[in-house]
BABALUM-526528 format. One record per residue (C-alpha): residue number from 1; residue in one letter; x, y, z. Coordinates in nm, 2 decimals. Layout:
@num NUM, residuo A, xx X, yy Y, zz Z
...
//
This chain:
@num 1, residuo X, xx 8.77, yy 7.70, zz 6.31
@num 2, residuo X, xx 8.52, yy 7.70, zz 6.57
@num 3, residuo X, xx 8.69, yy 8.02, zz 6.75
@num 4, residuo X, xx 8.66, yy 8.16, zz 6.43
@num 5, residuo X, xx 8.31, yy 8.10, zz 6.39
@num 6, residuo X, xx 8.24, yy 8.25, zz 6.83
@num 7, residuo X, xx 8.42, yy 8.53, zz 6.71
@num 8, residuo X, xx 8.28, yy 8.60, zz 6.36
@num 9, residuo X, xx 7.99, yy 8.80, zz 6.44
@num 10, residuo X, xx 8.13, yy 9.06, zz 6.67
@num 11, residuo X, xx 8.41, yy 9.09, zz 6.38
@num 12, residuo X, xx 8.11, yy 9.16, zz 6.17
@num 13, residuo X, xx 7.96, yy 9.41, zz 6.39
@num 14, residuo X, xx 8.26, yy 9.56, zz 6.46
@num 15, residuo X, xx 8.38, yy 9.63, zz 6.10
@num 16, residuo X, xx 8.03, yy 9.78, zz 6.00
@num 17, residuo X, xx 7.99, yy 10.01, zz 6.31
@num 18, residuo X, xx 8.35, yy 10.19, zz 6.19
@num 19, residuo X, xx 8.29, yy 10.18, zz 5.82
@num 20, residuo X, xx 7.95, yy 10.37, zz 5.90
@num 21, residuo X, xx 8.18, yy 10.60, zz 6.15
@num 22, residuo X, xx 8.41, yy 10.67, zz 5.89
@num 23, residuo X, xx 8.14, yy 10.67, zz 5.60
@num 24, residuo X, xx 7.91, yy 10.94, zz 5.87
@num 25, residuo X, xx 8.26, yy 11.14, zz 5.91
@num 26, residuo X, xx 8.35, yy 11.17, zz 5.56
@num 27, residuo X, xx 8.00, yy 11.23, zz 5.48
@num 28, residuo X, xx 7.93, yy 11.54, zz 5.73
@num 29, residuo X, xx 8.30, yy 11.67, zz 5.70
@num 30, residuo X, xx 8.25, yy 11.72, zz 6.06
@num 31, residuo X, xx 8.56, yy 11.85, zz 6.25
@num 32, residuo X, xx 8.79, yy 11.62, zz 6.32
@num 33, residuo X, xx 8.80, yy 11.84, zz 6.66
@num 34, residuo X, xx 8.41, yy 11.67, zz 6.73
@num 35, residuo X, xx 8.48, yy 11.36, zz 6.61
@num 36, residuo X, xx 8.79, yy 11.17, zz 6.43
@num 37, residuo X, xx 8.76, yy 10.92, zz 6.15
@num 38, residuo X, xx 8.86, yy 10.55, zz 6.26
@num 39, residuo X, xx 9.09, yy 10.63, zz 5.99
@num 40, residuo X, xx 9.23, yy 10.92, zz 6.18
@num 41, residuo X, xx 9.27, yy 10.75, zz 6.48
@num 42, residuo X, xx 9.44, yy 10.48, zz 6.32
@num 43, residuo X, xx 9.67, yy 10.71, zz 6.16
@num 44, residuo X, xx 9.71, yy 10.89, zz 6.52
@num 45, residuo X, xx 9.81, yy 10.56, zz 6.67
@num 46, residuo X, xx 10.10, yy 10.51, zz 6.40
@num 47, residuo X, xx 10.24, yy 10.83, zz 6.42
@num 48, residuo X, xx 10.25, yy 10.84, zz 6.82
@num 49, residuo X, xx 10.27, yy 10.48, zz 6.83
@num 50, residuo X, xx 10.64, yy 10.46, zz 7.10
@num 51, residuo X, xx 10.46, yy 10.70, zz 7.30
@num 52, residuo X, xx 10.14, yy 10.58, zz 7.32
@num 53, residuo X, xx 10.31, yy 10.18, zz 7.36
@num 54, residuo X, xx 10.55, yy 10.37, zz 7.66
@num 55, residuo X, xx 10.26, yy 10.49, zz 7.85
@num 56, residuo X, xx 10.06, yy 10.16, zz 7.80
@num 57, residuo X, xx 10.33, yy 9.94, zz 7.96
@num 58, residuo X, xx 10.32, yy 10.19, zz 8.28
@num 59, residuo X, xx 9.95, yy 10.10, zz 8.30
@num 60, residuo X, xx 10.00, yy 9.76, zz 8.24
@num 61, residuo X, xx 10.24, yy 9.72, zz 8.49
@num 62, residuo X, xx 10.04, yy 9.90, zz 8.76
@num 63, residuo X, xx 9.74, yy 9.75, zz 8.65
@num 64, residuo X, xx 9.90, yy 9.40, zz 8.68
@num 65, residuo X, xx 10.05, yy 9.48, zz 9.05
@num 66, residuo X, xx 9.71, yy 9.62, zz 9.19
@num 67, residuo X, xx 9.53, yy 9.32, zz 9.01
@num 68, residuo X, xx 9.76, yy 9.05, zz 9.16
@num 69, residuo X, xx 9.75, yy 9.19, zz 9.48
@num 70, residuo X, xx 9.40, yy 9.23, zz 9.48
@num 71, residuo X, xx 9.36, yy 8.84, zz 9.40
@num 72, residuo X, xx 9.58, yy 8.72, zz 9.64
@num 73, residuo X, xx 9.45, yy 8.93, zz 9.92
@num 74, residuo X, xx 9.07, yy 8.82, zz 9.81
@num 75, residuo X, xx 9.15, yy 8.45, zz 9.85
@num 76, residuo X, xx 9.29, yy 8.52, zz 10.20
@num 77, residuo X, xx 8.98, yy 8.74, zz 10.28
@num 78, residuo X, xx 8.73, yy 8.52, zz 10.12
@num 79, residuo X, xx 8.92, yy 8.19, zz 10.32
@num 80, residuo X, xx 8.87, yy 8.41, zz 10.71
@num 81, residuo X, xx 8.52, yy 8.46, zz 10.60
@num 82, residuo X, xx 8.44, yy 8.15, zz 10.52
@num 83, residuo X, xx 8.57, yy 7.97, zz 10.82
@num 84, residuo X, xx 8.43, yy 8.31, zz 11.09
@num 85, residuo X, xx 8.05, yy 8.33, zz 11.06
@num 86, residuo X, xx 8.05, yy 8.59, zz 11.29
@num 87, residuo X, xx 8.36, yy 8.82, zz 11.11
@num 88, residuo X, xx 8.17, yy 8.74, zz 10.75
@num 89, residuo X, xx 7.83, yy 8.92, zz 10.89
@num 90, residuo X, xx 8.03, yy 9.21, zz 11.02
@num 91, residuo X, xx 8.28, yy 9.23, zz 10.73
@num 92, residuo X, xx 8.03, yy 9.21, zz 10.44
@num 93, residuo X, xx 7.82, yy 9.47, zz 10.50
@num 94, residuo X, xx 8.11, yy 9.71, zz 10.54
@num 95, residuo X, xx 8.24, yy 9.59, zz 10.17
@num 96, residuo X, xx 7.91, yy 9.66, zz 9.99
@num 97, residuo X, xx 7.94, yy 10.04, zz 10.14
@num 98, residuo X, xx 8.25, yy 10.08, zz 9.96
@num 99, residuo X, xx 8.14, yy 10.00, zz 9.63
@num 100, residuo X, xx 7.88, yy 10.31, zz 9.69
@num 101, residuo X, xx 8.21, yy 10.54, zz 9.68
@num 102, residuo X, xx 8.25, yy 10.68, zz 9.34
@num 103, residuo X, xx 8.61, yy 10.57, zz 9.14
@num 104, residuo X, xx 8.62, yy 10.99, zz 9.04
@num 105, residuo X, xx 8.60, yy 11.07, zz 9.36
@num 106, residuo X, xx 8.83, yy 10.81, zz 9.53
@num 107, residuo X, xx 9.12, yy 10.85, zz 9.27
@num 108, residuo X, xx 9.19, yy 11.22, zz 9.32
@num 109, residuo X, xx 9.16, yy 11.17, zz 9.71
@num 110, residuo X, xx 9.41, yy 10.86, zz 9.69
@num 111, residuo X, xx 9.70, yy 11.09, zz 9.49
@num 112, residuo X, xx 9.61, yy 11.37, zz 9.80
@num 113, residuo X, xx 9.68, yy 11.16, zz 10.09
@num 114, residuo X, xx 9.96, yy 10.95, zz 9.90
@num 115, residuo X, xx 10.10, yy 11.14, zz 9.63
@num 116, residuo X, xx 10.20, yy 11.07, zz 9.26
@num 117, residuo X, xx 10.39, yy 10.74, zz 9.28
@num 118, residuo X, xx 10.32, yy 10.40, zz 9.25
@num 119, residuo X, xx 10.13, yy 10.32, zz 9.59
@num 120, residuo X, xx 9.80, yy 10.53, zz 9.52
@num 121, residuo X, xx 9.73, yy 10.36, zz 9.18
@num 122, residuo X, xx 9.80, yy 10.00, zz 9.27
@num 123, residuo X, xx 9.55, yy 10.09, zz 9.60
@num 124, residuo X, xx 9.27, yy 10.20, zz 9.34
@num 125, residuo X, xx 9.31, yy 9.93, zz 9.11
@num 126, residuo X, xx 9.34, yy 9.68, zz 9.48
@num 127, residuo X, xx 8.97, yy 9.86, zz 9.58
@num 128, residuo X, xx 8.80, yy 9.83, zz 9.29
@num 129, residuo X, xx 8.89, yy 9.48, zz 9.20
@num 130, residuo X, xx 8.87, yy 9.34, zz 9.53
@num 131, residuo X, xx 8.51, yy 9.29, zz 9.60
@num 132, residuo X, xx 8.39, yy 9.16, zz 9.32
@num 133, residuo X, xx 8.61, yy 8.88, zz 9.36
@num 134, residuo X, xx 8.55, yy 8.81, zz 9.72
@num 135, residuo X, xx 8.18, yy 8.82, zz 9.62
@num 136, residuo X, xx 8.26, yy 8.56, zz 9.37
@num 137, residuo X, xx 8.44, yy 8.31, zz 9.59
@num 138, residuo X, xx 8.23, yy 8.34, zz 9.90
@num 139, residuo X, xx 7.95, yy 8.21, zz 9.64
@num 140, residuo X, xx 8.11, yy 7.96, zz 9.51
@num 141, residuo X, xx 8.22, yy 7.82, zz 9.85
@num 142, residuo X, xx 7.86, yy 7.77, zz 9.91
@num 143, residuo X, xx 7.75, yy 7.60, zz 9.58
@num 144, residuo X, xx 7.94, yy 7.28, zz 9.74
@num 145, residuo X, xx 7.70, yy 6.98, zz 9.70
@num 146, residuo X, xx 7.60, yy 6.86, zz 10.06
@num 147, residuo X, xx 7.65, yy 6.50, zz 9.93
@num 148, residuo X, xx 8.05, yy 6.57, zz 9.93
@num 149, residuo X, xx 8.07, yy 6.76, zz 10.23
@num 150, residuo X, xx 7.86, yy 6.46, zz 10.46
@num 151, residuo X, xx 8.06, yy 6.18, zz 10.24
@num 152, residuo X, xx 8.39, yy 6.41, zz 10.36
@num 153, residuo X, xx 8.29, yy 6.45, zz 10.72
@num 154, residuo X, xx 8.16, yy 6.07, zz 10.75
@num 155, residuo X, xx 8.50, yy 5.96, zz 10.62
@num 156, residuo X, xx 8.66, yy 6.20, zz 10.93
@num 157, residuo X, xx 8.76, yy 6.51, zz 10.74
@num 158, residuo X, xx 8.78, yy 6.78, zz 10.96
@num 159, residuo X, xx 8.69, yy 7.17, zz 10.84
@num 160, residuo X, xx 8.99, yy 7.24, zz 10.67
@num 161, residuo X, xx 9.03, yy 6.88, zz 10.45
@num 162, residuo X, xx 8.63, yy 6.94, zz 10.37
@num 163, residuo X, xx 8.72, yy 7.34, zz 10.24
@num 164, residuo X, xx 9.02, yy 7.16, zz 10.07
@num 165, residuo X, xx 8.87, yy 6.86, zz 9.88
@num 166, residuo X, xx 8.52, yy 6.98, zz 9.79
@num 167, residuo X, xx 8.42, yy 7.38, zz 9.89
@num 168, residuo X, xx 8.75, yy 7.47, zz 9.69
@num 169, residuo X, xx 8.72, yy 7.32, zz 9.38
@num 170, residuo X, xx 8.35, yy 7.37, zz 9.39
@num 171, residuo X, xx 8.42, yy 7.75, zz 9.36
@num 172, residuo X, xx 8.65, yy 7.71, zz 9.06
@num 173, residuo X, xx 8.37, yy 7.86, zz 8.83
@num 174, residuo X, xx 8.26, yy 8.18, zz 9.07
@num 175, residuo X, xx 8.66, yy 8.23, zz 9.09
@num 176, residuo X, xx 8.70, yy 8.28, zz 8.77
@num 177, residuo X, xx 8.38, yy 8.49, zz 8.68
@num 178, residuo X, xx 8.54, yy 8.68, zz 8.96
@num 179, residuo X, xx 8.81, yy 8.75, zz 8.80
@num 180, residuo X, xx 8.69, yy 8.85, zz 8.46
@num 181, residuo X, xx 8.47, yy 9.11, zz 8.59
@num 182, residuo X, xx 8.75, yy 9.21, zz 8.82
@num 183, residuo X, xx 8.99, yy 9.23, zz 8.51
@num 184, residuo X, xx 8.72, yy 9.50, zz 8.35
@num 185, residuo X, xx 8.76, yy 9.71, zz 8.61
@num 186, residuo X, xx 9.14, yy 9.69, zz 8.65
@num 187, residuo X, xx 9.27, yy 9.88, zz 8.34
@num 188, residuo X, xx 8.99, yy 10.15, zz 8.38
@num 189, residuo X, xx 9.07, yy 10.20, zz 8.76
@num 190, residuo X, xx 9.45, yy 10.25, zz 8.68
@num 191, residuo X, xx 9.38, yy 10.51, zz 8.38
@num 192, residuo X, xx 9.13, yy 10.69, zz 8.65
@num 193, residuo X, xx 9.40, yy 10.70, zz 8.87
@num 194, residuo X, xx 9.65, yy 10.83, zz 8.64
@num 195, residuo X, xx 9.39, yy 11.08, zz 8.52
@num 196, residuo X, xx 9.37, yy 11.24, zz 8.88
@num 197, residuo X, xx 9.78, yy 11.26, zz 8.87
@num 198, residuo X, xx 10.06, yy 11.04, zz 8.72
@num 199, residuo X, xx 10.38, yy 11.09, zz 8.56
@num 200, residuo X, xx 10.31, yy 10.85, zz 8.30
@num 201, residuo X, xx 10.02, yy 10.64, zz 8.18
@num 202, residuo X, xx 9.74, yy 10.58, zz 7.94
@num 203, residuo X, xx 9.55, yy 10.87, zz 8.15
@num 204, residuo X, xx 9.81, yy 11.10, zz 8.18
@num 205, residuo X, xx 9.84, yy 11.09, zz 7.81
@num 206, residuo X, xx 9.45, yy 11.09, zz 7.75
@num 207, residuo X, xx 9.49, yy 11.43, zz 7.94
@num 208, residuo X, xx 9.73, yy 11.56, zz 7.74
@num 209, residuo X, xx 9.54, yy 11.49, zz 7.44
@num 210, residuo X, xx 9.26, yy 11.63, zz 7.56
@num 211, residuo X, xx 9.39, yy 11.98, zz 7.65
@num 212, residuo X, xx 9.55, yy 11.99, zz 7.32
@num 213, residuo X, xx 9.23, yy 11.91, zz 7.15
@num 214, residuo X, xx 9.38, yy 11.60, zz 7.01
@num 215, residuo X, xx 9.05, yy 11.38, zz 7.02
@num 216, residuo X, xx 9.20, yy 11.14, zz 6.75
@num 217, residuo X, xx 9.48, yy 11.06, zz 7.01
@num 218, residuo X, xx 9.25, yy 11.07, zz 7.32
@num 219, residuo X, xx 9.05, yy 10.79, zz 7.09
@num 220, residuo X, xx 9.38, yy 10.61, zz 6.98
@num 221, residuo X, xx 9.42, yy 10.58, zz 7.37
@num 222, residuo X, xx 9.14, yy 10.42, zz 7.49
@num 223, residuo X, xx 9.12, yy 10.17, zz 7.16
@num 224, residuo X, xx 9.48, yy 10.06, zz 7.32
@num 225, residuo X, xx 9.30, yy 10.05, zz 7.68
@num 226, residuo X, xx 9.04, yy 9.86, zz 7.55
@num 227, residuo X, xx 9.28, yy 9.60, zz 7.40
@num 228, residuo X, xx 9.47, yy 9.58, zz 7.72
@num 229, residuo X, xx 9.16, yy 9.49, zz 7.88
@num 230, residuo X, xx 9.05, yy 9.22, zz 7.58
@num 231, residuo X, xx 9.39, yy 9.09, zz 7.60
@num 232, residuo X, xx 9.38, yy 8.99, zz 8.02
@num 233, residuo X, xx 9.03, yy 8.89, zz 7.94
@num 234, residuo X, xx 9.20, yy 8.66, zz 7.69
@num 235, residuo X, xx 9.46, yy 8.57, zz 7.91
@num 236, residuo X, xx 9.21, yy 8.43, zz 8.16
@num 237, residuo X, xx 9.02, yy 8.25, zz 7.96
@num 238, residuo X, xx 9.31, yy 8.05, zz 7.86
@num 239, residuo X, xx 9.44, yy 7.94, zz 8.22
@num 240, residuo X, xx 9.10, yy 7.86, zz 8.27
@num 241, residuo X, xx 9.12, yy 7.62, zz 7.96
@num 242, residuo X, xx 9.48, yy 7.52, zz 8.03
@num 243, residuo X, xx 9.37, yy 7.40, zz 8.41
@num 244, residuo X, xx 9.03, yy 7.28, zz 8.26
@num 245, residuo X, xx 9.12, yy 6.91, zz 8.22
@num 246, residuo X, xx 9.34, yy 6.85, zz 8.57
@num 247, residuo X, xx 9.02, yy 7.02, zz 8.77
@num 248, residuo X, xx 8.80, yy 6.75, zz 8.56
@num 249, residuo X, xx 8.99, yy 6.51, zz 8.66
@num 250, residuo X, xx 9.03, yy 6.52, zz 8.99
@num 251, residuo X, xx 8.68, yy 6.61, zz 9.01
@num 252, residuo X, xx 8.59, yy 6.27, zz 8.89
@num 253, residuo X, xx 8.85, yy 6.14, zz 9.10
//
């Protein structure tokens, strides 16, 4: 009951935002080529439902790879900084540039140098999703109380055993902010990559759409990216919950 009542307002908001849509639409008669009816789109995703569902499982399992790599290789990363003052100044500065690189222009530029297959996607999703969750952990590391660390090194923990027992878990928080506003990014950096040149994919079939003038399918599309992306979001949320009580716990302990 009480998820119902967190989730009740955006339900609200969401059902009168598309029965104005659809009340505007019917309304105006405006060309379905402008601008499809929720109704439309609904009716698009039924119709071209298999296909739609087969090129959402492509991006899902590209988007998954890139994202689990991503998070593995951040928590490595995040650990050597952490530990090499000197590597973390030098390192830092260099990540920050790369978020000034534009995802348009890097996805067309990673299927040039590395084709149409697998690698250049899962690289995309790996860059875009990466910093934002080093970010996130390199805070957290340093929201550790000094109380724990001086009760740690007192008792004759050494670097590693103090990282272990208290800068760790004191990041648990940052690492998973980290990854919900990595998890945003992940669906949209695939479909950007498989805009710029795929086989098969949520943005290969948005471009299909498009050049066919289908706007209720290219709409149908992104409602079924956006509930990828809801759904992960989800996803998290509930690992987060599920490991809520053994963190708790040993906190206390």
């Amino acid at each position: 009951m009480a998820a119902l009542r967190h989730i009740l307002p955006a339900v609200v908001l969401a059902a009168v935002f598309l029965g104005g849509w659809e009340g505007y639409v019917r309304l105006t008669a405006v060309s379905p080529l402008v601008l499809p009816a929720p109704s439309d789109v609904l009716n698009g995703l039924r119709v071209e439902g298999d296909d739609i569902s087969r090129h959402a499982l492509a991006t899902v399992g590209v988007a998954s790879l890139g994202f689990g790599l991503s998070v593995s290789f951040a928590l490595v990363v995040s650990v050597a900084l952490h530990f090499a003052g000197l590597l973390r100044r030098g390192v830092m500065p260099l990540l920050v540039a790369s978020q000034t690189v534009p995802i348009v222009a890097l996805a067309p530029l990673m299927v040039l140098w590395f084709g149409f297959g697998l690698l250049p996607k899962v690289l995309l999703v790996i860059l875009v999703t990466f910093f934002p969750m080093v970010v996130s952990l390199m805070t957290g590391y340093g929201q550790v109380p000094h109380a724990f660390r001086d009760q740690l090194v007192s008792m004759g923990a050494g670097p590693w055993q103090v990282f272990r027992r208290a800068t760790l878990p004191s990041a648990r928080a940052h690492f998973f902010a980290g990854l919900r506003i990595s998890a945003t990014y992940a669906i949209v950096a695939t479909i950007f990559a498989e805009y710029a040149g795929a086989r098969q994919g949520l943005g290969i079939y948005i471009l299909t759409a498009k050049n066919n003038f289908r706007a209720d399918l290219v709409l149908s599309a992104v409602a079924v990216s956006a509930l990828l992306t809801l759904t992960l979001l989800a996803l998290i949320q509930g690992i987060e919950r599920a490991t809520g009580h053994r963190y708790r716990r040993s906190t206390h302990a």
